[in-house]
C-alpha positions as CSV (number, residue, x, y, z in Angstrom):
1,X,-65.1,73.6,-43.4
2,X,-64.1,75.3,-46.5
3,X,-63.4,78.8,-44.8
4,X,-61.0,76.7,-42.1
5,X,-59.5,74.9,-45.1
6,X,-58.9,78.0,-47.1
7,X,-57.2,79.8,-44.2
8,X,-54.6,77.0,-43.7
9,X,-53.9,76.6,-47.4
10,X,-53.5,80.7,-47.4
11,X,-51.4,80.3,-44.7
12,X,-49.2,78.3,-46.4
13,X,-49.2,80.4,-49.9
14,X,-48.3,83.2,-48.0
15,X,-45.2,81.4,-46.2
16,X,-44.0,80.0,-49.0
17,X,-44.4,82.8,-51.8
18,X,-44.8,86.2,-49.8
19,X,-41.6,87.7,-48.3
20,X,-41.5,88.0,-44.5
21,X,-38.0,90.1,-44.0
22,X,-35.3,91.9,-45.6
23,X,-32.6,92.6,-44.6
24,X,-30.3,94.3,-47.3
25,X,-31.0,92.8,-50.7
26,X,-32.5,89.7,-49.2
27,X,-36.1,89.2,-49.1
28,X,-36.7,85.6,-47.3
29,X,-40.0,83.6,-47.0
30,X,-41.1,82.2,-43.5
31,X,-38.9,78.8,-44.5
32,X,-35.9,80.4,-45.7
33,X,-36.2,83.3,-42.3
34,X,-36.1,80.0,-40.4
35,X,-33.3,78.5,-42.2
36,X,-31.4,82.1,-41.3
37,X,-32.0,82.0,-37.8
38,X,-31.1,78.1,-37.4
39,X,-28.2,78.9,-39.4
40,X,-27.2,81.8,-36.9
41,X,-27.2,79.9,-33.6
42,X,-30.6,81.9,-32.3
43,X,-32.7,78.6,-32.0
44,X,-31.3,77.8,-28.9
45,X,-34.2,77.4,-26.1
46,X,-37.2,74.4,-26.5
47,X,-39.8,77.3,-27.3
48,X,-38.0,78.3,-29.8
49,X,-37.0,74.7,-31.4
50,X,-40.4,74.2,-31.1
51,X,-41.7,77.1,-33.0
52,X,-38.6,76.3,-35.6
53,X,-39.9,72.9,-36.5
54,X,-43.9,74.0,-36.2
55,X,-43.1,76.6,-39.3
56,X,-41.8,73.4,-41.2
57,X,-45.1,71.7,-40.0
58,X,-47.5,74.1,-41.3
59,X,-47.6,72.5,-44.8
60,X,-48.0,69.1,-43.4
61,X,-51.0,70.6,-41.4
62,X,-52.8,72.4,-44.2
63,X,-52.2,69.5,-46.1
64,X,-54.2,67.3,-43.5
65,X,-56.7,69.9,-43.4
66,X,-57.5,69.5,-47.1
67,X,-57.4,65.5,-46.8
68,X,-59.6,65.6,-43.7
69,X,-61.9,67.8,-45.7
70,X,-62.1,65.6,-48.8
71,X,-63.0,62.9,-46.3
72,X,-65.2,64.8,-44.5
73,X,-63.4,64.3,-41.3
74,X,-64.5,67.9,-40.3
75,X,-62.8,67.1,-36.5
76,X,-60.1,66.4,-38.1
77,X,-59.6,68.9,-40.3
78,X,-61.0,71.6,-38.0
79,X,-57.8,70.5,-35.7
80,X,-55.6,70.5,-38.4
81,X,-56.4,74.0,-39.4
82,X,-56.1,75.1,-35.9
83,X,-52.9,74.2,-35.9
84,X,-51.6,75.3,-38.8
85,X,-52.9,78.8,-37.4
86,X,-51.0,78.8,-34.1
87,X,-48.0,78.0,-35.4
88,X,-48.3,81.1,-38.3
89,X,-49.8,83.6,-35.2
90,X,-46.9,83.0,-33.3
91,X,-44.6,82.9,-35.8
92,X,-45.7,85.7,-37.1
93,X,-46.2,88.0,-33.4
94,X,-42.5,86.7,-33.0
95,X,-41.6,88.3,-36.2
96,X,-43.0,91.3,-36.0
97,X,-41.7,92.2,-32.1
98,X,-38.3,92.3,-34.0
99,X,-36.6,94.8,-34.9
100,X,-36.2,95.2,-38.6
101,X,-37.5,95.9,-42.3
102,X,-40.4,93.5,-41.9
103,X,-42.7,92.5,-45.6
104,X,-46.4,92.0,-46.3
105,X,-46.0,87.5,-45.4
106,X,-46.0,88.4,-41.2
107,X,-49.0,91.2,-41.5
108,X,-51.1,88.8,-44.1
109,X,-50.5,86.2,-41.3
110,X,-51.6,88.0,-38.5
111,X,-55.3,88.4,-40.6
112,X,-55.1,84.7,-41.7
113,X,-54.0,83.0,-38.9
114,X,-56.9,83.9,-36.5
115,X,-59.7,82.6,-39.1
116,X,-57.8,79.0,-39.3
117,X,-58.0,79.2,-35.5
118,X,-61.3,80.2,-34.9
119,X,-62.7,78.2,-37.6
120,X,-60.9,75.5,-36.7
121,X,-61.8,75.1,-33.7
122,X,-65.8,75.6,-34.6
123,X,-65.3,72.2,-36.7
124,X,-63.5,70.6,-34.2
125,X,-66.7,71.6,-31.1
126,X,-69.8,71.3,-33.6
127,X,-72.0,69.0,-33.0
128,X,-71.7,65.8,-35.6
129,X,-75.1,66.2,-38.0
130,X,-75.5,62.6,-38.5
C-alpha cells in the first residue's frame, strides 16, 4: 500500500514543484501549463476538458489515497492511486508529443505514473486478508 501511496503523493510533488515546460523565460508546473492552455483557447474537445480538470484532480486523488491508507481501505486507496496515475501518464505522453523545450516534471512522470498504476491496481484485485 505504501509503494501505491508514495507514487501518487510523488506524483503530485512533482506536478506541483518540478517544471514541465518552458517556453522563453517561463518555466510552468503541470497546474500553471494547464492554466496556459485553458487560457489560450486549446481545451476545446471533451478529451481534452477532461484531461484539463483530471490534472486539477490529481491532488484530490493522492490525497484519498493517503486517507484510504490511514484507514486501511487498501481498495480504496489502491483506486485512488490508480487514478491519480492515469491522469499524470496521460498528461504527461500528451506533453511530451509536443513540440517544445520540455523539463524534468513530464519525464519523472512517465517513471512515476506507471508504479501508481500498477500498484494501484494490485490493492484494488488482492484478495482481502481478513
Amino acid at each position: 500500500m505504501v509503494v501505491a501511496v508514495g507514487a501518487a503523493v510523488a506524483l503530485v510533488v512533482d506536478a506541483v514543484l518540478l517544471p514541465w515546460h518552458r517556453s522563453g523565460r517561463a518555466r510552468r508546473n503541470a497546474f500553471a501549463l494547464a492554466r496556459a492552455a485553458h487560457s489560450l483557447g486549446l481545451v476545446t474537445s471533451t478529451p481534452r476538458r477532461m484531461l484539463f480538470v483530471g490534472v486539477y484532480l490529481v491532488p484530490l486523488a493522492a490525497a484519498v489515497a493517503v486517507l484510504a491508507a490511514v484507514d486501511h481501505r487498501r481498495r480504496t486507496a489502491g483506486a485512488a492511486s490508480g487514478i491519480a496515475g492515469f491522469v499524470g501518464l496521460v498528461a504527461a505522453i500528451v506533453l511530451l508529443r509536443l513540440r517544445g523545450s520540455h523539463q524534468l516534471g513530464p519525464e519523472l512522470a512517465c517513471v512515476v505514473s506507471p508504479l501508481a498504476i500498477v500498484s494501484g491496481a494490485r490493492l484494488v484485485m488482492a484478495r482481502s486478508t481478513a
